[in-house]
C-alpha positions in Angstrom: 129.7 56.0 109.1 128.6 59.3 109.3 132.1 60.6 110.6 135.1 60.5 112.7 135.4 61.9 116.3 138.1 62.4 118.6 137.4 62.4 122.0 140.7 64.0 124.2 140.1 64.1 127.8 141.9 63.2 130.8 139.0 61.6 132.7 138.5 57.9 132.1 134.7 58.3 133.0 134.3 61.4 130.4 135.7 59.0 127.2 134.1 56.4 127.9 130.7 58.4 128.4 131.2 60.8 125.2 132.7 57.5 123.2 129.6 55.5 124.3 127.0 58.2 122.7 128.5 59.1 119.9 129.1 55.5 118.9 125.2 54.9 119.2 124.8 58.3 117.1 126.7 56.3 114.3 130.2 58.1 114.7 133.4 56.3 114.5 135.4 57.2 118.1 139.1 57.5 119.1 140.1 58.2 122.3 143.0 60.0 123.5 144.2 60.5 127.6 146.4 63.6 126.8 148.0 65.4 123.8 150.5 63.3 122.8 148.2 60.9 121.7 145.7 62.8 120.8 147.9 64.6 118.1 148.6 61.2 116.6 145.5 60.5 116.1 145.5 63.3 114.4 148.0 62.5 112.1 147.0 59.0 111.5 143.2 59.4 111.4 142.1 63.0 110.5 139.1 63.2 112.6 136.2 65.0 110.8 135.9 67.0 114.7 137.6 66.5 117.9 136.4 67.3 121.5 139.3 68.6 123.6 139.1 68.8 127.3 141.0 72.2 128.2 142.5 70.5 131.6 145.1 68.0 131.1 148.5 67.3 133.0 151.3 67.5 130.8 150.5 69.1 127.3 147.4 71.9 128.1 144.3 71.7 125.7 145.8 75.3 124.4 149.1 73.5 123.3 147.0 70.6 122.0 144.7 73.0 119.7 148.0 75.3 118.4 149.9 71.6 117.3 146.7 70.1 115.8 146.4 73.2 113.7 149.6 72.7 112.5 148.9 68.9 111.3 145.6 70.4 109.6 144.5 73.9 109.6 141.0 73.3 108.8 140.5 70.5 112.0 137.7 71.2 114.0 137.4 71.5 117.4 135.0 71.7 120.0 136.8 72.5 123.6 135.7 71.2 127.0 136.3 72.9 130.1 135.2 72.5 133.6 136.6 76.3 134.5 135.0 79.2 133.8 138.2 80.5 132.3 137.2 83.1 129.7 140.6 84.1 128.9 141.3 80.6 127.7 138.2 80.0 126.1 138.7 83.3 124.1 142.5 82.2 123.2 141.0 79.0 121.8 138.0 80.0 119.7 140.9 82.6 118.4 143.0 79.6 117.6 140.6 78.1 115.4 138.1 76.3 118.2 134.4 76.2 116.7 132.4 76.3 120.2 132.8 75.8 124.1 131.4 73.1 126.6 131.4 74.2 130.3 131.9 70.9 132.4 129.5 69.4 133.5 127.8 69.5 130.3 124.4 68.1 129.0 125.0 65.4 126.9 122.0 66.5 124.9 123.9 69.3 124.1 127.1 67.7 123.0 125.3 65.1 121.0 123.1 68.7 119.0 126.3 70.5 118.7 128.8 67.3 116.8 125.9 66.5 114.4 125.7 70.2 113.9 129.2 70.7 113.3 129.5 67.2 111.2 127.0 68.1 108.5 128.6 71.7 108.3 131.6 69.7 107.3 129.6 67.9 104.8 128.5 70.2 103.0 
């Protein structure tokens, strides 16, 4: 396996798409609908990099990224956002997030950007 990727968004559709590339890229997926799972995931799994949607009812991606820092400092974490919300993109990449994803995204892009990030981790 070439690493461990948590995929944390609301949208069914958005999963199952970002779960079904990565897989085919050689990754090992979990999925997560909103933060509470997502952080045990966290816990349990230690993902080598986690996607995280910015827009989810209940826990916001913001409160998701400050907890999973908690359970692992050095987590990385790519945020997803389909607002062009600058403010929150700038209070995540403060918190520790690596890069940002405007919805809708080109997969392309995603797929460049976690094999980036994985061999970083690598090495």
């Amino acid at each position: 396996m070439k690493g461990n990727i948590l995929i944390v968004d609301d949208q069914f559709g958005i999963r199952i798409l970002l779960n079904e590339v990565l897989q085919k890229e050689g990754y090992k997926t979990f999925q997560a609908a909103n933060g509470v799972q997502a952080l045990d995931i966290v816990t349990k799994h230690a993902p080598d990099l986690v996607l995280l949607d910015m827009k989810i009812p209940g826990m916001d991606g913001i409160e998701i990224l400050k907890r999973m820092k908690v359970i692992d400092p050095d987590i990385r974490v790519i945020i997803m956002t389909a607002y062009g919300e600058l403010d929150m993109i700038q209070e995540a990449k403060d918190l520790g997030a690596i890069t940002h994803f405007a919805k809708p995204f080109d997969i392309d892009d995603i797929r460049t950007a976690v094999r980036k990030y994985i061999q970083q981790k690598a090495n």
